[in-house]
Backbone as ProteinMPNN parsed JSONL, in Angstrom:
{"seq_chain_A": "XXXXXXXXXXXXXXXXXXXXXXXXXXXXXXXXXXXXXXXXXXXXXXXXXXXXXXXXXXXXXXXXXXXXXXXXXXXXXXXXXXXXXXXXXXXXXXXXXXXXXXXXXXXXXXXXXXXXXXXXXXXX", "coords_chain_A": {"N_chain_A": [[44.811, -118.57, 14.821], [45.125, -121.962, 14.719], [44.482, -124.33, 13.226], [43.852, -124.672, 10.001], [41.58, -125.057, 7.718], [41.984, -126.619, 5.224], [41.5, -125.514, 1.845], [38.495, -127.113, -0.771], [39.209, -126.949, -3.321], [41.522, -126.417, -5.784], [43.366, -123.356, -5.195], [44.612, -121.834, -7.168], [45.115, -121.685, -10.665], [47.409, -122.758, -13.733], [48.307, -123.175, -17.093], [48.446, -126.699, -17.346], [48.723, -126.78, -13.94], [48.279, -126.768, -11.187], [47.599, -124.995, -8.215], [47.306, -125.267, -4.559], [46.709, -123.138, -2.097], [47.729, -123.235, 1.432], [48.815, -122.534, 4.13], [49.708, -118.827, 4.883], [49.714, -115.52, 4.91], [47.263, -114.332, 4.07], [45.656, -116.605, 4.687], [46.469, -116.795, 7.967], [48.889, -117.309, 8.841], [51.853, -115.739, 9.55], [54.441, -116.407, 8.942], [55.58, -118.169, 7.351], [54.425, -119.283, 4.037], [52.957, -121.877, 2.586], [51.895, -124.353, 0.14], [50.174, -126.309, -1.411], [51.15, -128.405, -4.929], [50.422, -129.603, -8.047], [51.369, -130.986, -11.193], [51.1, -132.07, -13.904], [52.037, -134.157, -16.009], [54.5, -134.105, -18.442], [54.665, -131.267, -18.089], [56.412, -128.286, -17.702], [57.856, -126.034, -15.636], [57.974, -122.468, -16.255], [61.162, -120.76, -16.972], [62.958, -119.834, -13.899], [63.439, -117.904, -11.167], [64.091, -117.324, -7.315], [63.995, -114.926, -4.178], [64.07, -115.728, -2.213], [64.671, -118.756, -0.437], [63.79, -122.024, -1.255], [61.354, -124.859, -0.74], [60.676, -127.692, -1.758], [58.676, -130.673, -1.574], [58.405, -133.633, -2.416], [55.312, -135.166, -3.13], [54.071, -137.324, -4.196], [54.156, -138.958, -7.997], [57.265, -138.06, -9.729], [59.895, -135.463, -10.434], [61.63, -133.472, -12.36], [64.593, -131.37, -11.972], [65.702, -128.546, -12.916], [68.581, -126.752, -12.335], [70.407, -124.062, -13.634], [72.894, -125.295, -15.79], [72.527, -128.107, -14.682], [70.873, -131.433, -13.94], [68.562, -132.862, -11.867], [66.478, -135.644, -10.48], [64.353, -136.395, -8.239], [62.022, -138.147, -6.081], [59.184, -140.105, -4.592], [59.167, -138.519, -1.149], [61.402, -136.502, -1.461], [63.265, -133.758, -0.727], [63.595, -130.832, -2.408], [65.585, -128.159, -2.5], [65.529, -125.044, -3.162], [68.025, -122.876, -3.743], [68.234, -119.095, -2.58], [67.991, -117.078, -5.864], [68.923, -118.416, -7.796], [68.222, -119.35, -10.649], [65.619, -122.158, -11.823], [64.071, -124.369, -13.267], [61.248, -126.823, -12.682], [59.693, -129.788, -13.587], [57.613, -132.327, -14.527], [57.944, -135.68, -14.217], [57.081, -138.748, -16.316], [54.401, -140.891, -15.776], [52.727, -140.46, -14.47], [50.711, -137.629, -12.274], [53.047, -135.186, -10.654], [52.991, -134.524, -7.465], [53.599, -132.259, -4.998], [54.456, -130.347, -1.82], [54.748, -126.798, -0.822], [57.238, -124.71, 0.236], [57.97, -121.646, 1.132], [59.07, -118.996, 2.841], [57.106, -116.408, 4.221], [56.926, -113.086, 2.246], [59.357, -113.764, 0.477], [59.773, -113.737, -3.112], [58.754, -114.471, -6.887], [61.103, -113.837, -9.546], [60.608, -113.684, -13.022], [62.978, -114.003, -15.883], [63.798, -111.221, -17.138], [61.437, -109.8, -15.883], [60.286, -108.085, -13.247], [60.467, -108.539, -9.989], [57.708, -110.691, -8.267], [55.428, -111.529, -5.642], [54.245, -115.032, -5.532], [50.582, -115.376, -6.62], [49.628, -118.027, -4.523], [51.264, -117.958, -2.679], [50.244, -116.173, -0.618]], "CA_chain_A": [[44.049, -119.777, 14.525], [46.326, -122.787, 14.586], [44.018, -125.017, 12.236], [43.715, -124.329, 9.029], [41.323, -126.402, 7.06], [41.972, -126.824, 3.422], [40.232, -125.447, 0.452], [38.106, -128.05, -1.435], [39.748, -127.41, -4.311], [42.665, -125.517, -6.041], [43.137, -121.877, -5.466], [45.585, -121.62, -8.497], [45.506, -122.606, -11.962], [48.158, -122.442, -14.488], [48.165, -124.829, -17.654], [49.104, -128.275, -16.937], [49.78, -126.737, -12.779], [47.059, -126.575, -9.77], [47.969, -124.56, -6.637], [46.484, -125.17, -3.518], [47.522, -122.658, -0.553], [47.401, -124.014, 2.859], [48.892, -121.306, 4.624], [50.333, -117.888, 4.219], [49.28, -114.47, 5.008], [45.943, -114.65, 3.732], [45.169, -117.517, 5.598], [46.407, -116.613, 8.871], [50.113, -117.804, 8.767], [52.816, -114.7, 9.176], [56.567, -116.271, 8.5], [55.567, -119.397, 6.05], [53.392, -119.803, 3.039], [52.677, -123.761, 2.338], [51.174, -124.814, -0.6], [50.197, -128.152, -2.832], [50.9, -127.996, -6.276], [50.301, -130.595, -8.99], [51.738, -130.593, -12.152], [50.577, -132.819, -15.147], [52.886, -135.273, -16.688], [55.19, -133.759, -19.059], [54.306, -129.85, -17.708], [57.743, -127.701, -17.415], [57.26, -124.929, -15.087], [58.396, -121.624, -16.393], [62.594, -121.159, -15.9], [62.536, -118.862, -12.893], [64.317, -117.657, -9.633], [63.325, -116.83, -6.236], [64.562, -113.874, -3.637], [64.212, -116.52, -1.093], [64.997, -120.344, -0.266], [61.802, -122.416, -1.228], [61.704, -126.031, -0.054], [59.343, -128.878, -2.58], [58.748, -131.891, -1.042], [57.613, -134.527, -3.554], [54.208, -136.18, -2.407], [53.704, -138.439, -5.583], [55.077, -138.852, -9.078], [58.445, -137.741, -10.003], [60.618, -134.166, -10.414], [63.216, -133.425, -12.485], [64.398, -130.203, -11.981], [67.126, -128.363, -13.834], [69.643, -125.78, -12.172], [71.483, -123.749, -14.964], [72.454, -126.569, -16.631], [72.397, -129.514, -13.822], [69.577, -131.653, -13.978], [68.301, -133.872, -11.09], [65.354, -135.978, -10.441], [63.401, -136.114, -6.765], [60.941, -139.132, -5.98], [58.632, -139.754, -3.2], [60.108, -138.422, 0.19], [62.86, -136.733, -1.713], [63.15, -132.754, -0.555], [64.555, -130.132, -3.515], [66.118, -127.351, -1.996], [66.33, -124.163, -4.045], [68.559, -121.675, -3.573], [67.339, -117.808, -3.462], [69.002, -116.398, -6.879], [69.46, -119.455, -8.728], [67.414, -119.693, -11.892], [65.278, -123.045, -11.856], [62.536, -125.364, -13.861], [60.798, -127.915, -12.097], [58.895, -130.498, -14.548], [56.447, -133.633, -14.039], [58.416, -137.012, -15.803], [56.69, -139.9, -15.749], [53.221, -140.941, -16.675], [51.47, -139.794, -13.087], [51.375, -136.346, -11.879], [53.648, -134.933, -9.512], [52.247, -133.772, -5.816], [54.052, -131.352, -4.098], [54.274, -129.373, -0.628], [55.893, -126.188, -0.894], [57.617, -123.993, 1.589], [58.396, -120.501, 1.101], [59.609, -117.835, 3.454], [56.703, -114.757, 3.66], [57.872, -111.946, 1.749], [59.69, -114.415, -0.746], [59.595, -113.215, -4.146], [59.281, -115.125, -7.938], [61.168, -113.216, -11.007], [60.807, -114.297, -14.828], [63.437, -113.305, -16.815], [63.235, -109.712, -17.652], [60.509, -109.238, -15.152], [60.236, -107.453, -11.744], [59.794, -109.466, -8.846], [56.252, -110.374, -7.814], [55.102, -112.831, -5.081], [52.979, -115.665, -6.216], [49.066, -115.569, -5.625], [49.135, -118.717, -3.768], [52.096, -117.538, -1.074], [50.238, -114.584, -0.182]], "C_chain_A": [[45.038, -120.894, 14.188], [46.095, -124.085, 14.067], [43.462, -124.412, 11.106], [43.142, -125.195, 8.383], [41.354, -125.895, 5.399], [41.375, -126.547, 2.506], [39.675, -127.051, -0.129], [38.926, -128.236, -2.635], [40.64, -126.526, -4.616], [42.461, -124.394, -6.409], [43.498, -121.261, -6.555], [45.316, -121.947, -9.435], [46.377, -121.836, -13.012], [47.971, -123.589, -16.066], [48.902, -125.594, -17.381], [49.481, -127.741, -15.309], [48.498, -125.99, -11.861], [48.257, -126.026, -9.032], [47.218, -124.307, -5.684], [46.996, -124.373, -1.982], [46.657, -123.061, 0.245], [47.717, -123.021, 3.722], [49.62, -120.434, 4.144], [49.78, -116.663, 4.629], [47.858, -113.958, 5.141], [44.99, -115.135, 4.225], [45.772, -117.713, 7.462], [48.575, -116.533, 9.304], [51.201, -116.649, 8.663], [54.172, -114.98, 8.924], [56.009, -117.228, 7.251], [54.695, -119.207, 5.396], [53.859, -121.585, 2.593], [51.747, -123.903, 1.484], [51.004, -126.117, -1.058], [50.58, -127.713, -4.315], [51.095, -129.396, -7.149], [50.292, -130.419, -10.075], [51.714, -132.056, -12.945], [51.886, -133.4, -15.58], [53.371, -134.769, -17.659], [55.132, -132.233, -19.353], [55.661, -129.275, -17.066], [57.414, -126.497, -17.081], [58.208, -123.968, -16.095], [60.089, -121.221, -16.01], [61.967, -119.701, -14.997], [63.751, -118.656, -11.475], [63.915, -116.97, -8.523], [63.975, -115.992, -5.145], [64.511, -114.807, -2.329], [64.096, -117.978, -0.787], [63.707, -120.561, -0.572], [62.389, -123.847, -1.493], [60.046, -126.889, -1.154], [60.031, -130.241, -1.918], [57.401, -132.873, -1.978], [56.7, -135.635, -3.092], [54.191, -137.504, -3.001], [54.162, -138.233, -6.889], [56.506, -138.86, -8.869], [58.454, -136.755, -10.78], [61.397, -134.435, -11.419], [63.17, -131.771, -12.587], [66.26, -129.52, -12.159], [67.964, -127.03, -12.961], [70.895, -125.196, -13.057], [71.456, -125.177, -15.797], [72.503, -127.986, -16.231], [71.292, -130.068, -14.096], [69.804, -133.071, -13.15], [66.988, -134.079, -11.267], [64.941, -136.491, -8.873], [62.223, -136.957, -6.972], [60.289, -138.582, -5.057], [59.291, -139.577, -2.159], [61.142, -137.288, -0.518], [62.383, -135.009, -1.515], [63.95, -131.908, -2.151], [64.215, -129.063, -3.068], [66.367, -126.125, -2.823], [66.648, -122.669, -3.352], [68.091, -120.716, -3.736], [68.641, -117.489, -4.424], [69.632, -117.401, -7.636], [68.298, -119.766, -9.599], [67.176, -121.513, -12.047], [64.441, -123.451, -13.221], [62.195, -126.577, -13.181], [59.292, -128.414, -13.378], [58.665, -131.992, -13.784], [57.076, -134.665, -15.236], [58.038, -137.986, -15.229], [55.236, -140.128, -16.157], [52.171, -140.204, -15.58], [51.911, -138.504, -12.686], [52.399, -136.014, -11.097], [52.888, -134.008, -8.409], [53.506, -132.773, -5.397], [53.944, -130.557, -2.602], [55.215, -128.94, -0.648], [56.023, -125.23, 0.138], [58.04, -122.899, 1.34], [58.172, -119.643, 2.257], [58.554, -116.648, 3.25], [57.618, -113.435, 3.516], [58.824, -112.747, 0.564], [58.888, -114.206, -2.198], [59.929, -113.986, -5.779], [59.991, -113.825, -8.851], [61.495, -114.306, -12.014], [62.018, -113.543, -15.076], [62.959, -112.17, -17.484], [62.385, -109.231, -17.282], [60.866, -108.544, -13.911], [59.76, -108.63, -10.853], [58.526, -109.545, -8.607], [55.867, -111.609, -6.39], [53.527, -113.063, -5.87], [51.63, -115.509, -5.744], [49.026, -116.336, -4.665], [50.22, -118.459, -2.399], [51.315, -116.361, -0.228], [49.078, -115.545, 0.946]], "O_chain_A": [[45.817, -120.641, 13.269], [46.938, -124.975, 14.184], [42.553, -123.598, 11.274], [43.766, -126.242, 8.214], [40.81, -125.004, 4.746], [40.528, -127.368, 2.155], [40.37, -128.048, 0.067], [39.322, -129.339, -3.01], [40.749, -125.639, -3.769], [41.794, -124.042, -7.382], [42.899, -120.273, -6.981], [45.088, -123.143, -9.255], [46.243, -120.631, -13.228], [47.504, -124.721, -15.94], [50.076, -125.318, -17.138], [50.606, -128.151, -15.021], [48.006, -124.869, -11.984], [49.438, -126.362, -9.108], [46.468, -123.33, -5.695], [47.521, -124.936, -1.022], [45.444, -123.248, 0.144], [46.71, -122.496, 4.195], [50.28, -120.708, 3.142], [48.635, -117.083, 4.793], [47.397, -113.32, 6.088], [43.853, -114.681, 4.352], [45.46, -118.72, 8.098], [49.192, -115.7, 9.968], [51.562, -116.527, 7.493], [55.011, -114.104, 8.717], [56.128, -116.754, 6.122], [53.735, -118.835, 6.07], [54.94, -122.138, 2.391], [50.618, -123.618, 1.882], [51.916, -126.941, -0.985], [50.228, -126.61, -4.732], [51.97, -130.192, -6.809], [49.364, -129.717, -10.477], [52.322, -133.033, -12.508], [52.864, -132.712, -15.289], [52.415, -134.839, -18.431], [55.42, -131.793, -20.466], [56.023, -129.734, -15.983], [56.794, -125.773, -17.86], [59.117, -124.52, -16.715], [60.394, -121.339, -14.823], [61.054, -118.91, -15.231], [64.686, -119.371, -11.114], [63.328, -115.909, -8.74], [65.072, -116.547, -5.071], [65.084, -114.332, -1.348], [62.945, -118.332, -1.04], [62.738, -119.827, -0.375], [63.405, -124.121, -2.131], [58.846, -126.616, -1.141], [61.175, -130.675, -1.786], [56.178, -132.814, -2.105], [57.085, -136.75, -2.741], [54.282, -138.573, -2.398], [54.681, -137.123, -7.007], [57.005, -139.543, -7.975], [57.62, -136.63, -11.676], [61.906, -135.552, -11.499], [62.267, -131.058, -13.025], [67.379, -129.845, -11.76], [67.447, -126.025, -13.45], [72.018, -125.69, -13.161], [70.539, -125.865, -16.245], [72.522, -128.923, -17.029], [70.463, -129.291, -14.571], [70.598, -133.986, -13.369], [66.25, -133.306, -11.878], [65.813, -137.292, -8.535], [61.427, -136.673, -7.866], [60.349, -137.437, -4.608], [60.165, -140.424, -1.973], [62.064, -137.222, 0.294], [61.295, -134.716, -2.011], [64.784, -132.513, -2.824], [63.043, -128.685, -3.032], [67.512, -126.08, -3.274], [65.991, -121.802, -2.775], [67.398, -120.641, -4.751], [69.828, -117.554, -4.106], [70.77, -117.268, -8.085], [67.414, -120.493, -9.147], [68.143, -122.228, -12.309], [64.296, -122.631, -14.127], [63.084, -127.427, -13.17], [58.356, -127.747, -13.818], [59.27, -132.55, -12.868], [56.929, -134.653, -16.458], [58.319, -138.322, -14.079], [54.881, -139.362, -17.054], [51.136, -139.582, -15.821], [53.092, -138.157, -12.677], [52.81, -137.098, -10.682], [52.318, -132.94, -8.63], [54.521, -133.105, -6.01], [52.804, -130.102, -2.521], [56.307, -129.504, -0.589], [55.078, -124.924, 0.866], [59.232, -123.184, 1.226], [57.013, -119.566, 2.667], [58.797, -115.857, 2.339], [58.517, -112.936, 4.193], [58.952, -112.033, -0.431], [57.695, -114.446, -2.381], [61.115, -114.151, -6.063], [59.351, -112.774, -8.825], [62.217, -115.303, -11.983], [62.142, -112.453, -14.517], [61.976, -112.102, -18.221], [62.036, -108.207, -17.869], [62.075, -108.545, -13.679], [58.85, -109.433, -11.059], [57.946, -108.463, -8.689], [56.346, -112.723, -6.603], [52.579, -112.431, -6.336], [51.437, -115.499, -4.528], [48.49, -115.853, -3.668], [49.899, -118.779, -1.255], [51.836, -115.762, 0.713], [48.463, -114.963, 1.839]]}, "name": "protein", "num_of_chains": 1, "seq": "XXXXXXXXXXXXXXXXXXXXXXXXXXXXXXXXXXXXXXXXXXXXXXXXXXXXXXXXXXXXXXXXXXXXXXXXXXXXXXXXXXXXXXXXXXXXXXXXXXXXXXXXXXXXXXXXXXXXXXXXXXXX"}
C-alpha cells in the first residue's frame, strides 16, 4: 500500500511528548518507521541511546539537544543526526512546541540506562 493516511490523532503519549506513527511495520512500511512527535515547551526527553542512526527533522519550534556533554540547538529545516550508541536528550526551548519527523531504521532499538533494549511503540 504506498499511501498511508495519517491517524487523526496521536498514537503515543508520554508527559509533555505526543507520538504520531506514520509508517513502520504496523502500518505497512518494512525498512523505515516515520513518526511526528511534539514535545511541550520546556519537556526534556529521557537521556537515552539508540542501536541505530535516527534522523529528527525539526517541523516547528526549536531543539536543543545534548550529546554527552555537547549541547546544540536545531531550528526549522535544521536535520539532527544521531549516532547509534551515543547517549542523547532532545528538549523543547522556547515558548512554542517543537514538531518533529522522525526516521528510524526497522529493527532500531531505544535503551535507558540500565535497561535492555526495547523498540519504541510508535516505530513498530
Amino acid at each position: 500500500m504506498p499511501v498511508l493516511a495519517a491517524p487523526c490523532d496521536p498514537t503515543h503519549e508520554l508527559p509533555g511528548t505526543r507520538f504520531t506513527a506514520l509508517a513502520g511495520p504496523s502500518r505497512g512500511s518494512t525498512d523505515t518507521s516515520v513518526w511526528k512527535v511534539e514535545i511541550a515547551p520546556g519537556t526534556v526527553s529521557a537521556p537515552h541511546s539508540l542501536t541505530r542512526e535516527e534522523v529528527f527533522v525539526v517541523l516547528a519550534g526549536r531543539a536543543a539537544v545534548r550529546f554527552g556533554t555537547e549541547q546544540q540547538q536545531a531550528g526549522v529545516g535544521d536535520a539532527i543526526v544521531v549516532p547509534s550508541g551515543v547517549a542523547f536528550e532532545l528538549a523543547s526551548v522556547g515558548e512554542d512546541p517543537l514538531l518533529a519527523l522522525c526516521v528510524l531504521p526497522v529493527g532500531g532499538q531505544a535503551l535507558l540506562p540500565g535497561g535492555e533494549p526495547f523498540t519504541p511503540p510508535w516505530a513498530l
